[in-house]
Kinemage of the C-alpha trace (Angstrom):
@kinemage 1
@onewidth
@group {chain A} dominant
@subgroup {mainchain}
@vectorlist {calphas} color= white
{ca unk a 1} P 175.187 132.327 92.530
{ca unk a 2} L 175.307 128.399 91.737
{ca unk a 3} L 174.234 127.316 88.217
{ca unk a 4} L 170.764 126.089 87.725
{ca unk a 5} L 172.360 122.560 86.612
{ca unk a 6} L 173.852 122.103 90.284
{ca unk a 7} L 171.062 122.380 92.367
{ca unk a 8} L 170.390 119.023 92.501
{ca unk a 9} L 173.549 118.107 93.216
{ca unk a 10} L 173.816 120.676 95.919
{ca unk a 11} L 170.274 119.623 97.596
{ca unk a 12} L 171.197 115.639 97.411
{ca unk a 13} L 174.409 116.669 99.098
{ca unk a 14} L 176.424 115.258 96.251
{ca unk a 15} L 178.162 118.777 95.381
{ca unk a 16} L 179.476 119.619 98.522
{ca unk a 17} L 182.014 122.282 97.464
{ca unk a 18} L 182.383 125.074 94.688
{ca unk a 19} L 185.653 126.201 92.222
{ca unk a 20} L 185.677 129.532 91.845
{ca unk a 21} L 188.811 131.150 89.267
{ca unk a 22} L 191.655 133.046 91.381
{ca unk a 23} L 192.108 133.524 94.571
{ca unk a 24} L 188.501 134.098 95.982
{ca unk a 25} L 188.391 134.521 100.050
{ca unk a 26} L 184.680 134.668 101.274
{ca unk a 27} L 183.532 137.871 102.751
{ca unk a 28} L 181.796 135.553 105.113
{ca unk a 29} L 181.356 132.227 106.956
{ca unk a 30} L 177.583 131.686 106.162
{ca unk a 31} L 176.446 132.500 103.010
{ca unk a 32} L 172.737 132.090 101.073
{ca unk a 33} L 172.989 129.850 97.624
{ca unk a 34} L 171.268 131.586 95.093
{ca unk a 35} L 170.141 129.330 91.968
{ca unk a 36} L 168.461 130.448 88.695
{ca unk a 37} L 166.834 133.963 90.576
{ca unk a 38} L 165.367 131.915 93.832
{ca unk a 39} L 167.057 131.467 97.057
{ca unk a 40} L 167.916 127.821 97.644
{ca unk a 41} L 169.300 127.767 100.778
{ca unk a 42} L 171.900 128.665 103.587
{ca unk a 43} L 175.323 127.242 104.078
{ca unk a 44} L 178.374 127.211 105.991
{ca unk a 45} L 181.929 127.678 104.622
{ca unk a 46} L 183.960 124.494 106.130
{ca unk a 47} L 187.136 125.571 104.269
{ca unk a 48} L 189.084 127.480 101.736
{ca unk a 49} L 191.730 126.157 99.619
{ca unk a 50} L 193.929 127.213 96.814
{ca unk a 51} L 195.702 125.058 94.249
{ca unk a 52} L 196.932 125.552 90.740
{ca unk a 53} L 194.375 123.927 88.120
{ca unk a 54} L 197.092 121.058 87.460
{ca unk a 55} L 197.218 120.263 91.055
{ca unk a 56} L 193.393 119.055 91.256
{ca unk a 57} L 192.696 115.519 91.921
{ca unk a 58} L 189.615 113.149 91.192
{ca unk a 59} L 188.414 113.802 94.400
{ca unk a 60} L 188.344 117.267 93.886
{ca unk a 61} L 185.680 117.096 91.183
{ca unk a 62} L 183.936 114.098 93.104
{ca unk a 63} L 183.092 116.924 96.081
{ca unk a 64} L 182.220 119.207 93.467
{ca unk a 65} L 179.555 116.700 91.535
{ca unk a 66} L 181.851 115.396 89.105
{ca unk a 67} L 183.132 112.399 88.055
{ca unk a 68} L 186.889 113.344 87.470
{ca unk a 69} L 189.239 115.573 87.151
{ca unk a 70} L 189.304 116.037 83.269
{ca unk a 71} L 185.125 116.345 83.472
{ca unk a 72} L 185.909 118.908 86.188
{ca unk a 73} L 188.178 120.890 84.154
{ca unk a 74} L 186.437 121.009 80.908
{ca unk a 75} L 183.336 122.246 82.818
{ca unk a 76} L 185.772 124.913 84.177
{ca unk a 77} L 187.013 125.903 80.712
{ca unk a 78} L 183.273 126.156 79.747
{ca unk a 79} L 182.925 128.794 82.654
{ca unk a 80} L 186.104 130.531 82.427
{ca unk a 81} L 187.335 130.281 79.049
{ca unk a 82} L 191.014 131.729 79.600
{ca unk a 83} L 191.347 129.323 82.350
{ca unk a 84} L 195.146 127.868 81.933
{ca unk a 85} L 196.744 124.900 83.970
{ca unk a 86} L 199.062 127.201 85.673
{ca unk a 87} L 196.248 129.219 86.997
{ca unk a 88} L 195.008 129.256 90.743
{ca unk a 89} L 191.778 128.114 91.786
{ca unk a 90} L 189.515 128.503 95.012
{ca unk a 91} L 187.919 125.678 96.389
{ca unk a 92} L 185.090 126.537 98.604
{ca unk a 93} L 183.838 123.710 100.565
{ca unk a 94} L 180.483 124.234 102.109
{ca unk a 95} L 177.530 122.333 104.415
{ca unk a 96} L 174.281 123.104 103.376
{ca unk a 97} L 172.494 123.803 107.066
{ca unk a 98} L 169.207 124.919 105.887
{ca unk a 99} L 167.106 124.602 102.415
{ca unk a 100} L 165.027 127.629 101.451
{ca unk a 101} L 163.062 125.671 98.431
{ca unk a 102} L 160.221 125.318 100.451
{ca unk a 103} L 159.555 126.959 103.783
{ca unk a 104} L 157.183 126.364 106.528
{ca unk a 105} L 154.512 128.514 106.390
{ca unk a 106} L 153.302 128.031 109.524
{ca unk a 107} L 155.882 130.209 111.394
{ca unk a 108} L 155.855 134.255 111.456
{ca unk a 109} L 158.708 134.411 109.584
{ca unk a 110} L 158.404 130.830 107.405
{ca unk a 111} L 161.051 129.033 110.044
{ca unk a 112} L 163.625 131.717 108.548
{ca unk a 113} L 166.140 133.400 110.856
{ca unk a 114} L 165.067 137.206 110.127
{ca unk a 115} L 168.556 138.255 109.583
{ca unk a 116} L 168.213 135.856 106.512
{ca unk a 117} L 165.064 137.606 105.661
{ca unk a 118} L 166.938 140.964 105.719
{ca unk a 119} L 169.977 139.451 103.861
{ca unk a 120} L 167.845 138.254 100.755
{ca unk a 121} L 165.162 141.372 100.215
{ca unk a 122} L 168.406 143.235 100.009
{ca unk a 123} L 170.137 140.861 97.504
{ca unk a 124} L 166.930 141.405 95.344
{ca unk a 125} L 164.562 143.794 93.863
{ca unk a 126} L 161.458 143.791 95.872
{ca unk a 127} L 159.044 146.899 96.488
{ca unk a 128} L 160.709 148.291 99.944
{ca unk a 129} L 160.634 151.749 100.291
{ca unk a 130} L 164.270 153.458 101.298
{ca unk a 131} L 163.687 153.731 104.646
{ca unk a 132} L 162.365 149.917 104.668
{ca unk a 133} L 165.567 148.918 103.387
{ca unk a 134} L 167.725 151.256 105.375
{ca unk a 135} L 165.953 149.054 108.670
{ca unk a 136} L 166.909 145.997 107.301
{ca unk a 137} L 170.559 147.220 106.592
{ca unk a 138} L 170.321 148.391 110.419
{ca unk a 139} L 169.119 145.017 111.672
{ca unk a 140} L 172.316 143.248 109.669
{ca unk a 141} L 174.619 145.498 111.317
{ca unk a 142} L 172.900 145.279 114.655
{ca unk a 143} L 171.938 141.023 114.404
{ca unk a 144} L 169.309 141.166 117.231
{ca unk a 145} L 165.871 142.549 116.337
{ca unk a 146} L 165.899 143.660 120.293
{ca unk a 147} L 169.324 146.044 120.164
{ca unk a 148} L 167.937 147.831 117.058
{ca unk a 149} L 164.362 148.378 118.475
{ca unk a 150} L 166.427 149.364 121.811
{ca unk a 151} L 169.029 151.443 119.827
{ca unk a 152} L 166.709 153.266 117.373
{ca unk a 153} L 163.340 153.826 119.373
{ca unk a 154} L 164.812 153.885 122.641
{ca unk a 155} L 162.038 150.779 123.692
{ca unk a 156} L 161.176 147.297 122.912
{ca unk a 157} L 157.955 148.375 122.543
{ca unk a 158} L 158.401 149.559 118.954
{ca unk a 159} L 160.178 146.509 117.665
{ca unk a 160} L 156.684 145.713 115.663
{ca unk a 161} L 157.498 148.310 113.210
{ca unk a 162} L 161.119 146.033 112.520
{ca unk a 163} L 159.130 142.667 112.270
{ca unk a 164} L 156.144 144.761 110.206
{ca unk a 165} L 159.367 145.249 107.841
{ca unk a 166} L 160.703 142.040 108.196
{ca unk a 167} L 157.042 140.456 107.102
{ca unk a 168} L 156.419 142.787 104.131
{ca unk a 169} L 159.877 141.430 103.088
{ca unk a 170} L 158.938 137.962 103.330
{ca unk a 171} L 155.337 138.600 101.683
{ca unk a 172} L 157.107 140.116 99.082
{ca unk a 173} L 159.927 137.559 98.629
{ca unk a 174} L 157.578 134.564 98.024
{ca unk a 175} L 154.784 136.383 95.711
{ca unk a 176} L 157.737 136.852 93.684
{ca unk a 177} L 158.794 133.256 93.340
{ca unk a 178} L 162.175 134.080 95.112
{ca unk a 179} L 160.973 132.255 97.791
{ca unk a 180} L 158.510 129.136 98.193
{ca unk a 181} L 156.111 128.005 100.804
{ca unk a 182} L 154.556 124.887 101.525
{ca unk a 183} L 151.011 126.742 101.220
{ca unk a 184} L 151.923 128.120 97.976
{ca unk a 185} L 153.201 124.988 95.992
{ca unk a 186} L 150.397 122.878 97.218
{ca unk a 187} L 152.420 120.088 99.696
């Protein structure tokens, strides 16, 4: 979850990574930014590094939208309060690779990968019934819309009733304003 006050930064490609307290390591390589309850977008973890707050330099807090160091810090000390100098930090630095703001809504699935679709109806509170989101768990574990249809009807054939899933998500996603479409905001 990014702060509401980055997401400009993030979208203009000025904030390019994120300081996290501790010693954070990513459960995984791609992740979706959310910002302020809506999904922004999806990025790629370029690298992971740790250094004591001391150790940060200007061009730390240039990649992550600030001006210096001391600006960097004092936004830290906002965010974590007990933050001391001696203290280890995580520096995630991330490409954005695709912006969620405002879809296409002239694909199926609104030009998202449906694995994304699955990963973000999970991450929020949508009406899916259990076995709804019990298929969309499936489909994470299984990545391929054709190996779960193949591995849990026994046939291809029945891989509507995953996409029928996947397009309630969707449906679902942008009538709650966690997701935008062209169609919807009028450009």
């Amino acid at each position: 979850m990014i702060q509401g006050k980055y997401l400009d930064l993030i979208l203009s490609g000025k904030k390019v990574t994120t300081i996290r307290y501790g010693i954070v390591r990513p459960k995984f390589q791609e992740v979706i930014i959310h910002s302020a309850g809506k999904v922004i977008g999806k990025a790629i973890i370029k690298r992971v590094t740790y250094k004591k707050v001391k150790d940060l330099t200007d061009e730390d807090a240039q990649k992550d939208g600030f001006s210096n160091k001391q600006e960097l810090i004092r936004e830290l000390k906002k965010t974590y309060p007990d933050l001391k100098y001696g203290d280890y930090v995580t520096i995630i630095e991330f490409e954005l690779v695709q912006r969620f703001d405002n879809v296409s809504d002239y694909d199926v699935y609104c030009g998202l990968n449906p694995l994304d679709i699955a990963r973000i109806a999970l991450r929020y509170d949508i009406e899916l019934t259990d076995e709804e989101k019990s298929l969309l768990r499936e489909l994470l574990a299984k990545k391929s819309i054709r190996k779960l249809a193949i591995e849990k009807f026994g046939s291809l054939n029945r891989r509507w009733i995953i996409r029928k899933v996947l397009r309630k998500a969707l449906r679902l996603l942008i009538e709650k304003g966690i997701l935008s479409t062209s169609m919807k905001t009028g450009t």
